[in-house]
N, C-alpha and C positions, 0 to 999 in steps of 0.2 A: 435824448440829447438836451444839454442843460448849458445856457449860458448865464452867466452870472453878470453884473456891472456895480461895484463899488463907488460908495461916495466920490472919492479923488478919479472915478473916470476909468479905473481901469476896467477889462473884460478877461473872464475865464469862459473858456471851452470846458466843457465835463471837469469843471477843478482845477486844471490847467491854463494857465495866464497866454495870452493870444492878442499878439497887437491886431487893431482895429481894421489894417489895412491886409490882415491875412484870414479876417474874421469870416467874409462870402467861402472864398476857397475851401476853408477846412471843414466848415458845416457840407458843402457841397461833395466834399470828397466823402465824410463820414454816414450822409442820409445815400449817396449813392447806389446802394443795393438794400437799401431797409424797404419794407412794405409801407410801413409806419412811418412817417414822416411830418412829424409833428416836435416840435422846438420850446422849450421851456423854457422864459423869460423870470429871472429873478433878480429886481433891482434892489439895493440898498435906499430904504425911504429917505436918503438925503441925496441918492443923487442926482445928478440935473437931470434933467426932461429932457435934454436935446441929449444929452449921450445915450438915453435909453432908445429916443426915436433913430437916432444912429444905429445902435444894435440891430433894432427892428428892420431899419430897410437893408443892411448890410445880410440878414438871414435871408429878408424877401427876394434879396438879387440873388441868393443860392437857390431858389425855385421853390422855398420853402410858404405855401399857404397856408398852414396850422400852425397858429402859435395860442400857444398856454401861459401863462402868468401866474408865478409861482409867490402867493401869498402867506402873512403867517399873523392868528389872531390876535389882535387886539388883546389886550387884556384889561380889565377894568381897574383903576387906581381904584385901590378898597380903604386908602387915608385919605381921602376925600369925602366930607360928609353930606349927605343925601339933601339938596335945598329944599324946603314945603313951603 
């Protein structure tokens, strides 16, 4: 299970756009019968801190203790030249 949160604030469930206030409920209904119960966090690097920590407790009121954060590497500027 994967939620997403865009810059402007919005939130996807598995891809699927999910207002904020139905966000507990559907995580709750879809870990329901899983073994696995663990929730993938992937925020857009500009978006605000307080919509993500919203995400956050909004999973943890669904019973959900396992969260993962779904990162994506860095890449090195290679037109930047090396200071000595």
């Amino acid at each position: 299970v994967e939620v997403a949160v865009t810059r402007d604030g919005k939130v996807f469930l598995n891809a699927q756009p999910v207002a904020m206030g139905d966000l507990t409920k559907k995580v709750d209904d879809l870990m329901e019968n899983r073994l696995n119960k663990i929730v993938f966090i992937k925020s857009d690097s500009r978006a605000k801190y307080g919509d993500v920590v919203n995400v956050v407790d909004n999973i943890r009121a669904a019973g959900i203790e396992q969260l993962g954060l779904i990162t994506q590497e860095v890449q090195p500027n290679v037109n930047v030249p090396l200071q000595q």
